[in-house]
C-alpha positions as CSV (number, residue, x, y, z in Angstrom):
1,X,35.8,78.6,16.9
2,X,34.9,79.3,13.2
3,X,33.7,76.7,11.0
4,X,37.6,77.4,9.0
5,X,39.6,77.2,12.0
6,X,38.0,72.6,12.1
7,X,39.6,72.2,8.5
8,X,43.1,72.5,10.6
9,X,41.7,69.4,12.7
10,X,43.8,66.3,11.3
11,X,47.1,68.4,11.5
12,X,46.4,69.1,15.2
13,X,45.7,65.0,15.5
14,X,49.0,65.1,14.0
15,X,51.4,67.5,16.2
16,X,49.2,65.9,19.2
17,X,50.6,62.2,18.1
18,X,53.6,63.7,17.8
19,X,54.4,65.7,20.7
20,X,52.9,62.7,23.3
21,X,55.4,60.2,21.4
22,X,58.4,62.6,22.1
23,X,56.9,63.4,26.0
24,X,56.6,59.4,26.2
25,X,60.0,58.5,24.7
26,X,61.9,60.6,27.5
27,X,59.0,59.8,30.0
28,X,60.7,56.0,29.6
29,X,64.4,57.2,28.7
30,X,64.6,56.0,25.3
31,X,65.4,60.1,24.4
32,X,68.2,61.1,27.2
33,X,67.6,63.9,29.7
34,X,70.7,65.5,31.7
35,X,71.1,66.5,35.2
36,X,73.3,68.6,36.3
37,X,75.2,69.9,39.4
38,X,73.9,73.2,39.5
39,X,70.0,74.6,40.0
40,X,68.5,74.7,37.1
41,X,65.6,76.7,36.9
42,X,63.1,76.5,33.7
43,X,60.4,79.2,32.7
44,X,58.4,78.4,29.5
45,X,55.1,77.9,28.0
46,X,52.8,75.7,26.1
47,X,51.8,78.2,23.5
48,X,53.7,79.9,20.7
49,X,54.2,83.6,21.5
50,X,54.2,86.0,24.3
51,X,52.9,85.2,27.7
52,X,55.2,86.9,29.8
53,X,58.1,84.8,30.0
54,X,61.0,87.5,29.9
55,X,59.5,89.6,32.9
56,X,59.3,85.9,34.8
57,X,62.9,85.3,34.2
58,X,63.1,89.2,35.3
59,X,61.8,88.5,38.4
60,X,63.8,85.3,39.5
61,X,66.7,87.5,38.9
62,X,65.5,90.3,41.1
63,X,64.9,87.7,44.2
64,X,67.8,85.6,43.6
65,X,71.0,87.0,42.5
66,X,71.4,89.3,45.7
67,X,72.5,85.7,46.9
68,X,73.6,83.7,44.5
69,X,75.0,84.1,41.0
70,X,73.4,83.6,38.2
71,X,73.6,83.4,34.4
72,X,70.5,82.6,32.2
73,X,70.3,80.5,28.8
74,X,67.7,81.1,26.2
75,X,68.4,80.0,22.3
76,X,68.5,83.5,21.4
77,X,65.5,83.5,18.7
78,X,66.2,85.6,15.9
79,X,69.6,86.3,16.6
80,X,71.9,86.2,13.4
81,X,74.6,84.1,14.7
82,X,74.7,80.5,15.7
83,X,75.7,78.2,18.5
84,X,76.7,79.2,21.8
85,X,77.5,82.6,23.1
86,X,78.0,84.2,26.3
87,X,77.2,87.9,26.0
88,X,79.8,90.8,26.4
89,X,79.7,94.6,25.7
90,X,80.4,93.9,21.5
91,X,76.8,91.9,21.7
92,X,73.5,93.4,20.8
93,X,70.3,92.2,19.7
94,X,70.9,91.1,16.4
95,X,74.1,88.9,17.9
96,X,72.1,87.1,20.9
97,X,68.3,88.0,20.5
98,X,66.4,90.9,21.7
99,X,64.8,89.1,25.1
100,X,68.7,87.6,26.2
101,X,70.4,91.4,24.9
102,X,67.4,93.4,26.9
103,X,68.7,91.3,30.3
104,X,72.5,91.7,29.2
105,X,71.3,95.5,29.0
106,X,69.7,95.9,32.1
107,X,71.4,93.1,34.9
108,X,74.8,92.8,32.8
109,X,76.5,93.9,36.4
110,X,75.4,91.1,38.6
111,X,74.7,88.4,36.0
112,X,75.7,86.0,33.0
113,X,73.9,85.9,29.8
114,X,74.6,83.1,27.3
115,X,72.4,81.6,24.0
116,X,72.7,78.3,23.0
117,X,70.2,76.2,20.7
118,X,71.5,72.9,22.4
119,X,71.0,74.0,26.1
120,X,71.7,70.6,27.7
121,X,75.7,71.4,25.6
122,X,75.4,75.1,26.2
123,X,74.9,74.3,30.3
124,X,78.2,72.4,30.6
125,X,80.4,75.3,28.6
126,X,78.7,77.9,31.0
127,X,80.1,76.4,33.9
128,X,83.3,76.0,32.5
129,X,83.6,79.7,31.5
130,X,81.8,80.6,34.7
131,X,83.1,78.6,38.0
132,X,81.3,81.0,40.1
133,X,77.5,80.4,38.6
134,X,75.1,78.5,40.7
135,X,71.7,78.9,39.6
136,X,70.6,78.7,35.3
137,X,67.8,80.3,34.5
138,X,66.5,78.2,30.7
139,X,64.1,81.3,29.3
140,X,61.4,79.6,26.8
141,X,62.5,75.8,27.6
142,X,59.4,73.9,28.9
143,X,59.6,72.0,25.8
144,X,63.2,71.2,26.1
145,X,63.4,67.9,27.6
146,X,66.9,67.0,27.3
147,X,67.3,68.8,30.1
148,X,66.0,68.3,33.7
149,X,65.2,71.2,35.7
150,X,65.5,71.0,39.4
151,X,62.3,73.7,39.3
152,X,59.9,74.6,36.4
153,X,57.5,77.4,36.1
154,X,55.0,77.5,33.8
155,X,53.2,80.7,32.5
156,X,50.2,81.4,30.6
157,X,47.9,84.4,29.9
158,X,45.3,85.5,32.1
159,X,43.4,86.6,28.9
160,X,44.8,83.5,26.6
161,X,45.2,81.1,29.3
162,X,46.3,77.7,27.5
163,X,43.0,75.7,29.2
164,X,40.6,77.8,26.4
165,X,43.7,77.0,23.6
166,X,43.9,74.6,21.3
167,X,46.5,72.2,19.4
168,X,48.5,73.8,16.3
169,X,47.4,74.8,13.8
170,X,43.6,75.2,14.7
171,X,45.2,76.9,18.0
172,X,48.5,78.0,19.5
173,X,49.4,75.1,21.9
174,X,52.5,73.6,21.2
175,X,51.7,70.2,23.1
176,X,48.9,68.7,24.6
177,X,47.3,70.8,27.7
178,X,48.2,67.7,30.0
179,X,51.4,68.8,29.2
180,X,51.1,71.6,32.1
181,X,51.0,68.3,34.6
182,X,54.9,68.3,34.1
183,X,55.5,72.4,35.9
184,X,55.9,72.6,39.5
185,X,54.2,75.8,39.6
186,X,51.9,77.8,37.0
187,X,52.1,81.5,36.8
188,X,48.9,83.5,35.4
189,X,50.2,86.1,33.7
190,X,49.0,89.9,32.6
191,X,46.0,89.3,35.5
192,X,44.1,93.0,35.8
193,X,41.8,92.1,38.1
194,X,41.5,91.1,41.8
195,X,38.0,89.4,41.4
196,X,38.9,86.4,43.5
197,X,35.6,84.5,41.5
198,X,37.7,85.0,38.2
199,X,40.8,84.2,40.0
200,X,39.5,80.5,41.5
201,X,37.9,79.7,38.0
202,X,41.2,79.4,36.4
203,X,42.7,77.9,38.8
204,X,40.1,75.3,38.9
205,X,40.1,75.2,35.3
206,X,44.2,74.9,35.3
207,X,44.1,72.0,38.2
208,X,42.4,69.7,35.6
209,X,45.5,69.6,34.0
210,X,48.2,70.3,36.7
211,X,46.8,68.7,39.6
212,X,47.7,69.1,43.0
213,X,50.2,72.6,41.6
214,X,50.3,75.7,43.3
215,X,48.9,78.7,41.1
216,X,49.9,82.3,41.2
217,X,48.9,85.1,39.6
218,X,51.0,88.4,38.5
219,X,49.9,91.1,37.1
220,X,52.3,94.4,34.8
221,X,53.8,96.8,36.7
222,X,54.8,99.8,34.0
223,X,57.4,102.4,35.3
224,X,57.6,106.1,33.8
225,X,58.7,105.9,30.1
226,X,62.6,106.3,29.6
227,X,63.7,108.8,26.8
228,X,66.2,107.1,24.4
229,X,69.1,109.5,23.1
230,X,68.3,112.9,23.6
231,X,65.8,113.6,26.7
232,X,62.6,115.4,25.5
233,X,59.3,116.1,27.4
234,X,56.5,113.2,26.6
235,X,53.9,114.4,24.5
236,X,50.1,114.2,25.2
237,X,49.4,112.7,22.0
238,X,51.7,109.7,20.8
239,X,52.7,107.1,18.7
240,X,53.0,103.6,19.9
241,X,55.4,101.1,17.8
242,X,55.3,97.3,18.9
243,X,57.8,94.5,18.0
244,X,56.1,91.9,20.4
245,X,53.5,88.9,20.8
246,X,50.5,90.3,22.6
247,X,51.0,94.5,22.8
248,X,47.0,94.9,24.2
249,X,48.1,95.3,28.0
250,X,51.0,98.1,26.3
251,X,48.0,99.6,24.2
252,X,45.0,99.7,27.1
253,X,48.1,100.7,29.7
254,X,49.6,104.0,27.6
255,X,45.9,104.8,26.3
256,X,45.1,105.6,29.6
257,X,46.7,108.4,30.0
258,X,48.1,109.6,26.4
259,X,46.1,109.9,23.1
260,X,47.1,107.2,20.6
261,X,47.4,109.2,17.8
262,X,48.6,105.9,15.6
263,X,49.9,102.4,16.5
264,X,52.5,100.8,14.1
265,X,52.4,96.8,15.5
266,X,55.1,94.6,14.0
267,X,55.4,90.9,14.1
268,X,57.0,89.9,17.1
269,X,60.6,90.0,17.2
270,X,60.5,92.3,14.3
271,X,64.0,93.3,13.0
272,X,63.4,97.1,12.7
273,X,64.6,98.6,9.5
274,X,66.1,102.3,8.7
275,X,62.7,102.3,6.4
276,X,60.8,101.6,8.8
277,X,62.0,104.1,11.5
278,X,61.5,106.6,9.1
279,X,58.4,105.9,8.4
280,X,57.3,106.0,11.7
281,X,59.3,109.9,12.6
282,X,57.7,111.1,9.5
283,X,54.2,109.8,11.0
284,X,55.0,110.8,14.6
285,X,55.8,114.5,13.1
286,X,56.1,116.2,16.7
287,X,54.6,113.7,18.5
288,X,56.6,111.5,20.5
289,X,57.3,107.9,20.1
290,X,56.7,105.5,22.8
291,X,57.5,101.8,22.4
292,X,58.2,98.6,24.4
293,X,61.3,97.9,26.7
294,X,61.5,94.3,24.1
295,X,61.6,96.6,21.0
296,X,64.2,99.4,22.6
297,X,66.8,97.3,22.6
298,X,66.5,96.3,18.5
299,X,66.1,100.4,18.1
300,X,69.4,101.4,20.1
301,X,71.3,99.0,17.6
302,X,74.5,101.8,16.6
303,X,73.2,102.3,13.0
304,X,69.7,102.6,13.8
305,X,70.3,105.1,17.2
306,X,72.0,107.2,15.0
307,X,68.4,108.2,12.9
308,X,66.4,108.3,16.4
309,X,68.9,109.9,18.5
310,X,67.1,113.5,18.5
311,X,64.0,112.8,18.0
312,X,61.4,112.2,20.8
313,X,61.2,108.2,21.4
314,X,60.7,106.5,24.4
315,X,60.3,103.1,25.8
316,X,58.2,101.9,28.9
317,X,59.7,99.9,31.6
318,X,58.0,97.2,33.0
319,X,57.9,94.2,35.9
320,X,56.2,91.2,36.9
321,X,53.8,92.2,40.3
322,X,52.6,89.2,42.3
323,X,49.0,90.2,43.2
324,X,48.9,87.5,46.2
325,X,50.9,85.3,47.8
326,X,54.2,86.3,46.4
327,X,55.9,85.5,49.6
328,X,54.9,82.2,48.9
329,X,56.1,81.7,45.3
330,X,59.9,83.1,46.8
331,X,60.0,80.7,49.4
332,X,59.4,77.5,47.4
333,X,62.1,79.4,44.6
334,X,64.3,79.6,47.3
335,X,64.0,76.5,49.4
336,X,64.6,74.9,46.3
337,X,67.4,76.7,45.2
338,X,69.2,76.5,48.9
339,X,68.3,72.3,48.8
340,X,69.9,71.7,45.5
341,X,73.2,73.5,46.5
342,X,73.2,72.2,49.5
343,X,73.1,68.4,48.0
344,X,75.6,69.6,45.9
345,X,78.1,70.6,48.7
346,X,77.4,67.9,50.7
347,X,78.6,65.4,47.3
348,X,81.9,67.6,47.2
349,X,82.4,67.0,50.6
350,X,82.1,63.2,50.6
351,X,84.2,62.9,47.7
């Protein structure tokens, strides 16, 4: 930690007072925190930025919507409209956010998608439009306590894990690390090795702040790149383009196997510009593009498809991979999923 990064140290005192006074004023109920008769399901972090939240929610709606029905709640960063929204086919990302429009995109068949800032309101109007939902999936709310989830999954970064983090501003922690003490489960996320001596550090080094929790890890799982528009043969050499939090597993993955002939990174949750796409063709020359799943779905917006339609881009599909004990982390998801709703019956029934 550089000698700088200490002149930050009263204004982390200061978000640490903070955040424990808010934790502490719904710990005793003085700030109200709903329930609700439906599974709620929560996947956040404690850090500002990407630690692999979206391919968690991902997942949960891989194992559980074959049985159930699902919709999933996020606030829709970014997005240029306001309040709440339940996604349809005149959405895109600029309406709902690029994380809820790249789940619309890809599971808009079997599921709901809705933003909300004020998800213990949005909740309620979700199960009014949608009588048939049963679980919610809250993307990004571990912070959001005015709502109680029945199950809450934490995530963090095998590389930034939140243990070696530190308060804002000197870090990127956006509460106290006790604050993992309050997840039913941590995920390590973006894990690329098997070393079970690496493994058991962190999660001795997580269990002196979320004692007694189960910890899993999950590695990226990246699929054969995807031509957008017009299909065209990958080249050899390429040009990455990044809209997102932490592209270095994206980066080391595609350099494998393809010469990175430039990288253009963007701010996460960049709002791609004509400019900018041309910039980036004009660099590319013949080479073709290759970018994230995240920043496809800002790229396929109508007026900007229309300028990258014939030219060679791409996007890479990815996945959360358990690397152990998978078949564990399902089975607690769904024993609690199948205990809630069976509560909930039983309640109907007696009344």
């Amino acid at each position: 930690m550089s000698f700088l990064r200490y002149l930050w140290w009263p204004f982390a005192v200061l978000v640490d007072a903070i955040t424990r006074l808010r934790n502490y004023l719904y710990h005793i109920g003085h700030k109200k925190s709903f329930q609700f008769d439906t599974v709620v399901i929560s996947v956040g972090n404690l850090n500002v930025g990407g630690s692999g939240k979206t391919p968690m929610i991902e997942y949960l709606i891989r194992l559980l919507s074959p049985q159930y029905k699902i919709a999933t709640l996020s606030r829709g960063y970014g997005r240029s409209t306001t309040g709440f929204r339940l996604a349809d086919a005149e959405d895109n990302a600029r309406t709902i956010g690029d994380e809820p429009f790249q789940l619309y995109k890809k599971f808009k068949d079997q599921i709901y998608v809705a933003v909300g800032e004020e998800r213990a309101l949005a909740i309620p109007t979700i199960l009014n439009e949608c009588a048939d939902v049963q679980v919610i999936l809250l993307d990004d709310a571990f912070q959001h306590r005015a709502v109680v989830p029945q199950f809450s999954i934490l995530v963090t970064d095998f590389q930034k894990p939140f243990f070696k983090d530190a308060l804002l501003p000197m870090g990127r922690l956006r509460e106290s690390k006790q604050g993992a003490a309050r997840a039913d489960v941590v995920v390590v996320t973006k894990c690329f090795t098997t070393e079970n001596e690496k493994q058991h550090q962190v999660m001795k080094a997580i269990g002196s702040y979320a004692p007694a929790k189960p910890v899993f890890f999950t590695t990226i799982n990246y699929s054969q790149p995807v031509a957008i528009g017009l299909s065209k043969e990958l080249t050899t050499e390429v040009v990455l383009v990044t809209g997102i939090a932490n592209p270095k597993p994206f980066v080391e993955h595609v350099s494998k196997t393809h010469t990175v002939h430039k990288h253009f990174r963007f701010e996460d949750h960049h709002r791609y510009t004509a400019e900018d796409l041309s910039k980036i063709m004009r660099e590319a020359g013949a080479r073709s593009i290759l970018t994230t799943e995240k920043d496809m779905v800002k790229v396929i917006n109508p007026t900007l498809f229309m300028l990258i339609q014939k030219s060679g881009w791409f996007y890479l599909p990815m996945q959360a991979e358990f690397l152990r004990n998978g078949s564990e982390f399902d089975s607690l998801v769904h024993a609690v999923v199948a205990e809630k709703l069976k509560a909930v019956t039983t309640t109907s029934g007696l009344s």
